[in-house]
KOLPA-79324 format. One line per 10 residues: their letters; for each residue x, y, z of N, C-alpha, C, CB. Coordinates in steps of 0.1 Angstrom, whole numbers, padded with zeros to 4 digits, m for minus. Glycine has a CB too. Layout:
! residues N
a = X:Y:Z:X:Y:Z:X:Y:Z:X:Y:Z | ...
***
This chain:
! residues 144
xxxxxxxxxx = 0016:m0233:0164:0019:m0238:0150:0007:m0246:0145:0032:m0246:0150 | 0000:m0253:0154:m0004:m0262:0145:m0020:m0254:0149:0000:m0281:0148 | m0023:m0243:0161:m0037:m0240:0154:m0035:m0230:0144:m0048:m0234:0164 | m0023:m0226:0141:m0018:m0216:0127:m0025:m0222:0118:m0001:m0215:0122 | m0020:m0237:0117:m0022:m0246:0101:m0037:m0252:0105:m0007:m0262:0098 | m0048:m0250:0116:m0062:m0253:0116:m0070:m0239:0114:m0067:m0261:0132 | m0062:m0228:0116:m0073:m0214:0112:m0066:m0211:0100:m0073:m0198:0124 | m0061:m0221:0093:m0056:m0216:0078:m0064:m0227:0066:m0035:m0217:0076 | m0065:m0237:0075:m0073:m0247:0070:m0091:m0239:0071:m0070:m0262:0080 | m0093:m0236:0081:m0103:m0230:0084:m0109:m0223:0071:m0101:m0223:0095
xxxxxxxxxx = m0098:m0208:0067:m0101:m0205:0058:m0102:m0210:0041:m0097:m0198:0061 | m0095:m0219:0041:m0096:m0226:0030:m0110:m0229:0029:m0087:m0236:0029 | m0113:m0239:0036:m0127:m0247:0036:m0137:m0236:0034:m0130:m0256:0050 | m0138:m0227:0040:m0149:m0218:0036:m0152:m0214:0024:m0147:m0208:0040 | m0140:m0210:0020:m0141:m0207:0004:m0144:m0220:m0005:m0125:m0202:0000 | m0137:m0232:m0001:m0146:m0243:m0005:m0159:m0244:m0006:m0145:m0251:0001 | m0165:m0240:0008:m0180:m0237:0005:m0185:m0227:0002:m0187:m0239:0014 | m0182:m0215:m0003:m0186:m0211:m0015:m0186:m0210:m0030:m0186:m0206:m0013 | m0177:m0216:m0031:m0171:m0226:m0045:m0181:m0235:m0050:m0158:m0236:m0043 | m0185:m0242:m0038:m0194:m0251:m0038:m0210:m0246:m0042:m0193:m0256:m0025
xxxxxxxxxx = m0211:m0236:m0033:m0223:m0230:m0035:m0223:m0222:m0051:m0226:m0219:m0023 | m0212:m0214:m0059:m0218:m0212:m0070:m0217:m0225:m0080:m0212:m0199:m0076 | m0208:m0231:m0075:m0213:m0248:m0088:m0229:m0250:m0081:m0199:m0271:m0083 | m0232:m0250:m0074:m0251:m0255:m0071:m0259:m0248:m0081:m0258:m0248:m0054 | m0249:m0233:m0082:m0261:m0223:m0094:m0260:m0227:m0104:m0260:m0208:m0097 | m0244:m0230:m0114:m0244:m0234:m0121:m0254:m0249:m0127:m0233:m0233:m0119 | m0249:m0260:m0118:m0258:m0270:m0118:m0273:m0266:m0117:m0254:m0278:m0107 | m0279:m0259:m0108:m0295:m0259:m0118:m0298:m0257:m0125:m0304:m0255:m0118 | m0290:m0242:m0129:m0290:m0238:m0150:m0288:m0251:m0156:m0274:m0227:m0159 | m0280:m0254:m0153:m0278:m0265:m0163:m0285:m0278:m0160:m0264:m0267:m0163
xxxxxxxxxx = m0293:m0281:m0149:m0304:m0291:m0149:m0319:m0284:m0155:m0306:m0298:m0134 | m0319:m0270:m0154:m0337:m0261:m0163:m0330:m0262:m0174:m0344:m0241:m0159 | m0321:m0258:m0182:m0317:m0254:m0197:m0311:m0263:m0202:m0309:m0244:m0199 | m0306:m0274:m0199:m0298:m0283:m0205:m0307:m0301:m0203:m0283:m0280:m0198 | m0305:m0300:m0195:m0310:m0321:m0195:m0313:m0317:m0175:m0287:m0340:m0202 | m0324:m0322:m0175:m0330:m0329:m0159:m0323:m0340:m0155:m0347:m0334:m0158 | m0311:m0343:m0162:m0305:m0362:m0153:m0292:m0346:m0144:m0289:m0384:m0172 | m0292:m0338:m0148:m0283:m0328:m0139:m0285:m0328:m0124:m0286:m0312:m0143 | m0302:m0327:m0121:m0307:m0329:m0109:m0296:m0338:m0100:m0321:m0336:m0112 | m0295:m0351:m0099:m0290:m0357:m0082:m0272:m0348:m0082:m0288:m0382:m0081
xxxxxxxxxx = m0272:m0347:m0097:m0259:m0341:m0094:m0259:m0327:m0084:m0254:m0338:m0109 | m0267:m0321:m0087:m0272:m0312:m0080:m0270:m0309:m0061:m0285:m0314:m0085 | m0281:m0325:m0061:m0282:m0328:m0048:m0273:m0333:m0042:m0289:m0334:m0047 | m0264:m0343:m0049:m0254:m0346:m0047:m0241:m0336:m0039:m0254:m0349:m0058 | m0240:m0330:m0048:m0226:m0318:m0046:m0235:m0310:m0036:m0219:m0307:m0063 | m0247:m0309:m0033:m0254:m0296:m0021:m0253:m0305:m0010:m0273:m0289:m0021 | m0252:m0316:m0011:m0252:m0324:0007:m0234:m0324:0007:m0260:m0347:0008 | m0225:m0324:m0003:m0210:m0326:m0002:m0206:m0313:0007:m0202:m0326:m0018 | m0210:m0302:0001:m0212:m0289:0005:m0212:m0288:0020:m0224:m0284:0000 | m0219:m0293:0025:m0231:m0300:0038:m0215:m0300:0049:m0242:m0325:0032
xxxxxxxxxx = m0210:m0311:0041:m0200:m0318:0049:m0187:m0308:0052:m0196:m0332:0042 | m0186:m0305:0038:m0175:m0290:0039:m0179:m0283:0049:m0175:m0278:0026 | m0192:m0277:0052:m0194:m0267:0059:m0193:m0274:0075:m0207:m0259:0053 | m0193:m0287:0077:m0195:m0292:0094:m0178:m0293:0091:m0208:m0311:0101 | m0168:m0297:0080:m0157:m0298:0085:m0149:m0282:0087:m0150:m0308:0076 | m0160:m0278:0085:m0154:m0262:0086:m0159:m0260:0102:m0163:m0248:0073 | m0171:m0262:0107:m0172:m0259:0121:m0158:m0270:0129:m0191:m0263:0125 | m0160:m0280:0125:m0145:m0286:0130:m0134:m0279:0135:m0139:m0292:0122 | m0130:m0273:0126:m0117:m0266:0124:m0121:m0252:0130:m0111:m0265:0110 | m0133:m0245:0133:m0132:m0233:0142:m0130:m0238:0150:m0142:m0224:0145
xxxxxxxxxx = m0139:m0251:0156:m0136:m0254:0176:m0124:m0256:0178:m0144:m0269:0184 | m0115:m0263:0170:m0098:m0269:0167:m0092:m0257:0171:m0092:m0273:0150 | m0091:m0246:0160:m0087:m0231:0162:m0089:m0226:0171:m0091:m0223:0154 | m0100:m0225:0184:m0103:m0217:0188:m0108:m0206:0185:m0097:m0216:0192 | m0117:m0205:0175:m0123:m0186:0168:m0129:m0184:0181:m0137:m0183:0151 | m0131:m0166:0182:m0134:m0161:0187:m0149:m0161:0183:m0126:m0153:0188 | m0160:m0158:0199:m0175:m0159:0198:m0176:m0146:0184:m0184:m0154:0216 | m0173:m0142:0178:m0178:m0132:0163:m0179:m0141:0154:m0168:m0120:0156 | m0167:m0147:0156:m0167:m0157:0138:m0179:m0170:0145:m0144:m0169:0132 | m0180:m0174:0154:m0191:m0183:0157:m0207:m0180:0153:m0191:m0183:0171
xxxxxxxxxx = m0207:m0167:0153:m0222:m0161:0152:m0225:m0159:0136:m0223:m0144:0160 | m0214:m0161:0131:m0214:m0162:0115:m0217:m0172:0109:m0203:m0159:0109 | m0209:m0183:0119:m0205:m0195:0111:m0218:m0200:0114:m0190:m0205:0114 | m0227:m0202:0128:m0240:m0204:0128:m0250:m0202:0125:m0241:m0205:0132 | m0248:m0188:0116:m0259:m0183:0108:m0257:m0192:0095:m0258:m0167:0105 | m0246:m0193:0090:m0243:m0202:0080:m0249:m0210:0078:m0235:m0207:0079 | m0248:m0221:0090:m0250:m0234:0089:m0264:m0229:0092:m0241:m0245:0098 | m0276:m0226:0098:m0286:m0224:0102:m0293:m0224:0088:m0288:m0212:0112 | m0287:m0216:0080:m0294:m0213:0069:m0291:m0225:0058:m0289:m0200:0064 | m0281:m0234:0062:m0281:m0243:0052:m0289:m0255:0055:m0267:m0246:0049
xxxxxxxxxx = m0291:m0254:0068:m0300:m0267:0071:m0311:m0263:0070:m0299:m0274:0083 | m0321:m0250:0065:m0334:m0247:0062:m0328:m0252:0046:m0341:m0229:0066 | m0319:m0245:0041:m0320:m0253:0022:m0321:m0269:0020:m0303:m0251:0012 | m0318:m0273:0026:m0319:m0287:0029:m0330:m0295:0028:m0314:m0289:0040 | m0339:m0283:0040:m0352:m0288:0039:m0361:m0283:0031:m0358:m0287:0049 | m0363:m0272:0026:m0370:m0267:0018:m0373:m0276:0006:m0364:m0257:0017 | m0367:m0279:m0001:m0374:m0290:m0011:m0384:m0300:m0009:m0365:m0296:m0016 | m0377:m0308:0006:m0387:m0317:0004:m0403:m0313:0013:m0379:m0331:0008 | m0408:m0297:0011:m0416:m0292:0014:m0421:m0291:0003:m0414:m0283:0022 | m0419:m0295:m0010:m0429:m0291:m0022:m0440:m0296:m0028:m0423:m0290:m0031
xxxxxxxxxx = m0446:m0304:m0017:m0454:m0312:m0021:m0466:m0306:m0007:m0446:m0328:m0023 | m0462:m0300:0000:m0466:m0297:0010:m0475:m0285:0012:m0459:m0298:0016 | m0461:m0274:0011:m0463:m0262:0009:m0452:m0255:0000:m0464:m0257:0021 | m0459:m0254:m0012:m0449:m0254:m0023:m0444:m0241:m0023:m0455:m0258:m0035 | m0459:m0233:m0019:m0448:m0213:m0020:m0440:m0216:m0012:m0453:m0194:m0013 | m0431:m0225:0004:m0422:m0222:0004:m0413:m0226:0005:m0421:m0217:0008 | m0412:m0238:m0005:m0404:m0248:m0005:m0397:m0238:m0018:m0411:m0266:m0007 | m0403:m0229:m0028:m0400:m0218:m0033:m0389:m0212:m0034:m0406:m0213:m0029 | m0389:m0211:m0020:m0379:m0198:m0014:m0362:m0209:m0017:m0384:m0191:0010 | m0364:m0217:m0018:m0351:m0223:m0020:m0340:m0218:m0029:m0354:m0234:m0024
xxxxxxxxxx = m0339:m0210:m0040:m0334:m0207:m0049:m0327:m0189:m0036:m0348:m0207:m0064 | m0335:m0183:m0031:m0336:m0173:m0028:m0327:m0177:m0015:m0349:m0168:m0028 | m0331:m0181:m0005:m0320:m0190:0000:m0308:m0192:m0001:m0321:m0197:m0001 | m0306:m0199:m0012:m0293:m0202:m0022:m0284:m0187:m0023:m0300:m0208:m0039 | m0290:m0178:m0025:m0287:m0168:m0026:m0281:m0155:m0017:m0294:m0168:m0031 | m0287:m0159:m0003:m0288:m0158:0008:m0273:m0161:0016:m0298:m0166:0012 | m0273:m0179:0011:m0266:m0184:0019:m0245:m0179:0010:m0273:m0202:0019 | m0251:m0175:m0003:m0236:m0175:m0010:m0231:m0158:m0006:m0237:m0177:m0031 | m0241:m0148:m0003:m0237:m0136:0008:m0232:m0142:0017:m0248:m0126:0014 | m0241:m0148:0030:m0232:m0150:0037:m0223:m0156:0042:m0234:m0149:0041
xxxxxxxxxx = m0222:m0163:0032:m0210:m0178:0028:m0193:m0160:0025:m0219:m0194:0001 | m0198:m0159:0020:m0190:m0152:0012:m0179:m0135:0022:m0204:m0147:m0001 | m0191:m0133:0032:m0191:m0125:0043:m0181:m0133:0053:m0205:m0122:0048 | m0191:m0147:0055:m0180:m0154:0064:m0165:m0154:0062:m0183:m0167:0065 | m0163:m0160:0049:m0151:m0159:0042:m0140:m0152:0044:m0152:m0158:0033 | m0151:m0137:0040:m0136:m0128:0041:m0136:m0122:0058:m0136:m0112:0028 | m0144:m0123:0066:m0142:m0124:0080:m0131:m0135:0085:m0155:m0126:0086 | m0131:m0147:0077:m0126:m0155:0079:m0108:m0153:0082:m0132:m0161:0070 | m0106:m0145:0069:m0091:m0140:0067:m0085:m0134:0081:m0091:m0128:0054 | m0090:m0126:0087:m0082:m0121:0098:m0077:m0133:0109:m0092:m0110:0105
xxxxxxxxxx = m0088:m0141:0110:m0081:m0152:0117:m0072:m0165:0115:m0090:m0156:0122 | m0066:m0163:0101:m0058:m0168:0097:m0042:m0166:0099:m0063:m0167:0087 | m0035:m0170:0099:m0025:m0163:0106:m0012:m0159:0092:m0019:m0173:0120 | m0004:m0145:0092:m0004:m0140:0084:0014:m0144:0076:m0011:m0126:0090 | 0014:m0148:0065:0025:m0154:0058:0040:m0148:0066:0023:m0148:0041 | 0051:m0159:0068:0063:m0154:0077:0068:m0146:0071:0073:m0163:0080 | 0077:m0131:0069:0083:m0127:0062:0077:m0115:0056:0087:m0135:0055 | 0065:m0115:0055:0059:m0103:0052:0053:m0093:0065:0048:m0106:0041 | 0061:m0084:0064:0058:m0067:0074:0053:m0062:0063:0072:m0055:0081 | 0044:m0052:0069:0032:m0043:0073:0042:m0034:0060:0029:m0037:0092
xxxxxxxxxx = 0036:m0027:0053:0044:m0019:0045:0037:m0005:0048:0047:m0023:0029 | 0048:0008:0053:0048:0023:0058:0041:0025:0040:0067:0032:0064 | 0028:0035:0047:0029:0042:0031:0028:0058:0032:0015:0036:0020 | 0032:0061:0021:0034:0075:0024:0022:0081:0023:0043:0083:0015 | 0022:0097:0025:0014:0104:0023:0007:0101:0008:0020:0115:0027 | 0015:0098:m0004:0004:0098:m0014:0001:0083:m0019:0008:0106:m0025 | 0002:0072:m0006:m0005:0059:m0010:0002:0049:m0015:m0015:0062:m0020 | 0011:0054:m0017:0020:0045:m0021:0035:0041:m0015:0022:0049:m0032 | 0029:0024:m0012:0039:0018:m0001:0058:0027:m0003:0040:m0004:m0006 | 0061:0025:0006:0074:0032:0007:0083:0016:0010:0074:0045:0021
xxxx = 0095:0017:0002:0108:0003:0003:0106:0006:0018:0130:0006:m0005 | 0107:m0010:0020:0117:m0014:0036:0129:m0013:0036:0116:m0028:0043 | 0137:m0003:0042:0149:0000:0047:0162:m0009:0049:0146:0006:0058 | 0154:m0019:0050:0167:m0028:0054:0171:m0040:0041:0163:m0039:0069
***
């Protein structure tokens, strides 16, 4: 029961963090095209993100996922802690402090991949069976 309600939490949070990740896109448009005080907001909500995503590794170890969803979830996080750094490379080596945006982009595929990988290990609403479908696709009534 209760790693039911940590691999259901699990998947929530994921989707959090990609929620998260397209407000990040939103927020730079709107710190290039609109006003630059957008910026910490920016930074702000990408470190919040940060934390979503370690309380999401939480809740795999809690759950118990299996080594597949691990190899995902550490690509994740692998990739979010290069976005992290990448900025404050721009003073350094700026082509590839660059790639940050691209990245960003990177990470909301496989934010997004994780996610719906995520679903199978979730465990599946009480009351709903599997529905027979017929030959032309279309579910058939449960009998009882």
């Amino acid at each position: 029961m209760i790693r039911a309600f940590i691999r259901s939490a699990y998947v929530v949070t994921i989707w959090l963090f990609v929620a998260g990740v397209i407000a990040q896109f939103i927020l730079a448009g709107l710190a290039l095209f609109d006003t630059s005080r957008i910026w910490p907001v920016h930074v702000d909500v990408g470190f919040t993100i940060g934390y979503v995503l370690l309380l999401n590794v939480v809740f795999g170890l809690l759950g118990r996922l299996p080594r597949a969803a691990w190899g995902r979830l550490g690509m994740l996080f692998l990739l979010y802690v290069i976005q992290t750094t990448l900025p404050s490379l721009r003073h350094v080596v700026p082509w590839i402090a660059a790639l940050h945006p691209i990245n960003a982009a990177i990470i909301l595929w496989a934010g997004v991949a994780v996610a719906r990988h995520a679903r199978r290990y979730a465990p599946k609403p009480v009351g709903i069976a599997e529905s027979k479908s017929s030959a032309s696709g279309i579910p058939e009534p449960d009998p009882a």
